[in-house]
C-alpha positions in Angstrom: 13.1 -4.2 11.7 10.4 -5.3 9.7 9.9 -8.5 12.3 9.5 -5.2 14.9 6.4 -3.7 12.9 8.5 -0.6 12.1 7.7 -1.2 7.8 7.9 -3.5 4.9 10.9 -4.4 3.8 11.3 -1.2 1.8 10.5 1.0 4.1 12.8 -0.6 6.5 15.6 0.4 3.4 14.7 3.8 3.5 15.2 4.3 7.5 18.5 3.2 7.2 19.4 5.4 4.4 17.9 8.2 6.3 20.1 7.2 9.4 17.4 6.7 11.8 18.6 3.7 12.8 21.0 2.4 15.4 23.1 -0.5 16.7 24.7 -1.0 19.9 24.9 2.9 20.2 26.0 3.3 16.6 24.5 4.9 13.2 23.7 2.0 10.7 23.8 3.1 7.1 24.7 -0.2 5.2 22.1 -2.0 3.6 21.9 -6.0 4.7 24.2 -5.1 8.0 24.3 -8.5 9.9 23.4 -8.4 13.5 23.3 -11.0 16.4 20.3 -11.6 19.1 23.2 -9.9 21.4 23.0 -6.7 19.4 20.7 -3.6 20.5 18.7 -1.7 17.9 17.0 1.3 18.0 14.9 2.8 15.5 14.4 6.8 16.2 16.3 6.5 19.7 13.9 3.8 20.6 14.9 0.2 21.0 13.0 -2.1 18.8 12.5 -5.7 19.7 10.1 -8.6 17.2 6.9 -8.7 18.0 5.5 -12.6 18.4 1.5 -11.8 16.9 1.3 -11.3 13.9 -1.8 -9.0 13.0 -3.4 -8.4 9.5 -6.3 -6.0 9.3 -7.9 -5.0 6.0 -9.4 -1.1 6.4 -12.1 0.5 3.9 -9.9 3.5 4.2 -12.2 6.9 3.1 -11.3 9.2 1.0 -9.4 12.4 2.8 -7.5 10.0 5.2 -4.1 9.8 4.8 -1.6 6.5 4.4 1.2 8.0 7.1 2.5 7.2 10.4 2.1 11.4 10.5 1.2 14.6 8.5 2.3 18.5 9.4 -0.8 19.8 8.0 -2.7 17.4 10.3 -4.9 16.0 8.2 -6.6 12.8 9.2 -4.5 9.3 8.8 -6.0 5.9 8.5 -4.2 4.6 11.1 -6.6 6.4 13.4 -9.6 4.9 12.1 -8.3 1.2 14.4 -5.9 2.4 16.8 -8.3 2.5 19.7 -9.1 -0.6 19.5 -5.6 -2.3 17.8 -2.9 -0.5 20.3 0.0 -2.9 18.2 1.8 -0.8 16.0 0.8 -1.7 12.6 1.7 -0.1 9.5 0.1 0.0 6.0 0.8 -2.6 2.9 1.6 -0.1 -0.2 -0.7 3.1 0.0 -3.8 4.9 -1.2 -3.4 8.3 -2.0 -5.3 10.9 0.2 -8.4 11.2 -2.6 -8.5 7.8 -2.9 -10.4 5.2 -0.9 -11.0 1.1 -0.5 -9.0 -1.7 0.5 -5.9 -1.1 1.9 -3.9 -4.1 4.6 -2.5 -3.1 8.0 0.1 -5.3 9.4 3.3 -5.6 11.5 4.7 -8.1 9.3 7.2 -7.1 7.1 7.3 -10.4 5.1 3.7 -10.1 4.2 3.9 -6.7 2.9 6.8 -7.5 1.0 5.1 -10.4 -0.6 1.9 -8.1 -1.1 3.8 -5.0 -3.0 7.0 -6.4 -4.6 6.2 -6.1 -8.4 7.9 -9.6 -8.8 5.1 -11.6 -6.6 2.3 -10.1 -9.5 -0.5 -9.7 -7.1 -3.5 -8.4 -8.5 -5.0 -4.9 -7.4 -8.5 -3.9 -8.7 -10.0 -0.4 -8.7 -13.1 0.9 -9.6 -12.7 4.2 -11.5 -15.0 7.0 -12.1 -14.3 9.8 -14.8 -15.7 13.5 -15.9 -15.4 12.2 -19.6 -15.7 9.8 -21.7 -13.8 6.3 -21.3 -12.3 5.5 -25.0 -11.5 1.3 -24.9 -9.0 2.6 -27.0 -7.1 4.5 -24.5 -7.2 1.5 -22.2 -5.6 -1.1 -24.8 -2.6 1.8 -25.1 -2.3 1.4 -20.9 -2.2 -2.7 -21.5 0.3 -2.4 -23.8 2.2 0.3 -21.8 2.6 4.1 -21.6 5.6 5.6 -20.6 5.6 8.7 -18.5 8.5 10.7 -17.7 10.5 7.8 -18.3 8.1 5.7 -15.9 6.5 2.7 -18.1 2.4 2.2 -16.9 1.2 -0.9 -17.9 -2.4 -2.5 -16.9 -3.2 -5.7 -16.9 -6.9 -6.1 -17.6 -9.7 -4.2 -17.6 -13.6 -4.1 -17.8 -15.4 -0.9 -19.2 -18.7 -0.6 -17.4 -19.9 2.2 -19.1 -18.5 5.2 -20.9 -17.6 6.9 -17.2 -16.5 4.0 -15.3 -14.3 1.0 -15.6 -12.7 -1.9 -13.8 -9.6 -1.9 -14.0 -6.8 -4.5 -12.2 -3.0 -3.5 -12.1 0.0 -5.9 -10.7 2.8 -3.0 -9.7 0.5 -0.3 -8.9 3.4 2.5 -9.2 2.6 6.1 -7.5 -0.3 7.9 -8.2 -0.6 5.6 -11.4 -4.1 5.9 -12.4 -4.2 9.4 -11.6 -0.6 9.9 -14.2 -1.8 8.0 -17.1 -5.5 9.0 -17.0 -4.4 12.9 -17.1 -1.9 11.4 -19.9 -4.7 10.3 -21.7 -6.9 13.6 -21.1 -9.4 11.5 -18.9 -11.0 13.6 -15.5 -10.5 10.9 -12.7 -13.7 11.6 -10.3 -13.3 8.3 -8.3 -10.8 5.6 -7.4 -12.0 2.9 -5.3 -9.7 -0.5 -4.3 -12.1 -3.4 -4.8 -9.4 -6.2 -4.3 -6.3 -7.2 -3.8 -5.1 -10.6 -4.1 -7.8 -12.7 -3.4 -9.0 -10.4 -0.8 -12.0 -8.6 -1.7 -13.4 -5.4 -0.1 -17.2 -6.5 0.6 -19.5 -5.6 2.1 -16.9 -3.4 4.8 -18.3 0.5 4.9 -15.9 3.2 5.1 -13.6 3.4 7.7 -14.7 -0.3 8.6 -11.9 -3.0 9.4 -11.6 -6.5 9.7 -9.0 -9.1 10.2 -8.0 -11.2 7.5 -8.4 -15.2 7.8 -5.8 -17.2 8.0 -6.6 -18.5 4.2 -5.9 -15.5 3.3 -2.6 -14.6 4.8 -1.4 -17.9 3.7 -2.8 -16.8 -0.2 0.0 -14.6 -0.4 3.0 -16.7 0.5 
């Protein structure tokens, strides 16, 4: 499925849980099921075959868009921002919540966004965030050395304070709404959080809503 451009790897996991795939006619809900190049899949009713391109875009995604393949409330989704020119289905590499905005990769290989958002691969994400409030370096030593939340453990791995209302700062797991948890943890306002890098891909000089493709050095930086 993820050869198809359906998801990463994950995501992949979750649409057979949710039993919304098929083979030969049949609902698959085991995890790792073993197919043949005979076999027919279907993913939603619709038969899924691998796509040959591979494509990797990286998107200045603004804030207000959202990371979906679709939203009830209509809201706008990121996907949007390429599809008119990019009519391969593509689908996004970890996410960035709906207030948040920078670098986020588009792909339809499953591999690669594995590689990019598996905690055990330790690919740097950096962020640029803005508070309300002061910035204590105190608070941000606690978050390297780890805060658990709700049983969730943060931990950053470095960071640069720029001044006492913003700061650098560059995660490897990048859990959900992670910056957003611990900073409220640690009675800090988040006004801002922009993704700078990730990898050895850097954001640039790409406005928002701007996309480009990634080279091939890059691509080959994560495997």
């Amino acid at each position: 499925m993820a050869h198809c451009g359906i998801g990463s790897r994950r995501k992949c996991e979750d649409y057979i849980k949710e039993k919304k795939v098929k083979v030969n006619g049949e609902i698959v809900t085991t995890l790792g099921f073993i197919i043949s190049h005979n076999d027919i899949i279907e993913f939603e009713n619709k038969r899924i075959k691998p796509k040959n391109e591979k494509i990797y875009i990286a998107l200045n995604k603004p804030v207000h868009y959202l990371c979906s393949s679709s939203d009830k409330m209509n809201r706008p989704l990121a996907g949007d921002l390429f599809k008119a020119k990019i009519t391969t289905r593509l689908f996004h590499v970890g996410r960035l919540d709906y207030l948040s905005s920078g670098l986020i990769f588009y792909t339809n290989d499953g591999d690669f966004a594995y590689k990019v958002t598996h905690p055990s691969f330790e690919i740097e994400k950096e962020y640029l965030v803005k508070t309300g409030n002061k910035i204590y370096e105190s608070h941000l030593k606690k978050y390297e050395q780890g805060i658990t939340i709700d049983e969730d453990v943060y931990t950053l791995k470095a960071f640069n304070l720029l001044s006492p209302y913003k700061v650098n700062l560059i995660i490897v797991e990048g859990k959900n709404r992670e910056i957003r948890r611990v900073f409220k943890h640690l009675d800090m306002t988040v006004t801002k959080i922009h993704r700078i890098r990730i990898g050895m891909v850097q954001l640039g000089s790409l406005k928002p809503g701007q996309y480009r493709h990634l080279s091939q050095k890059e691509v080959d930086s994560f495997f």
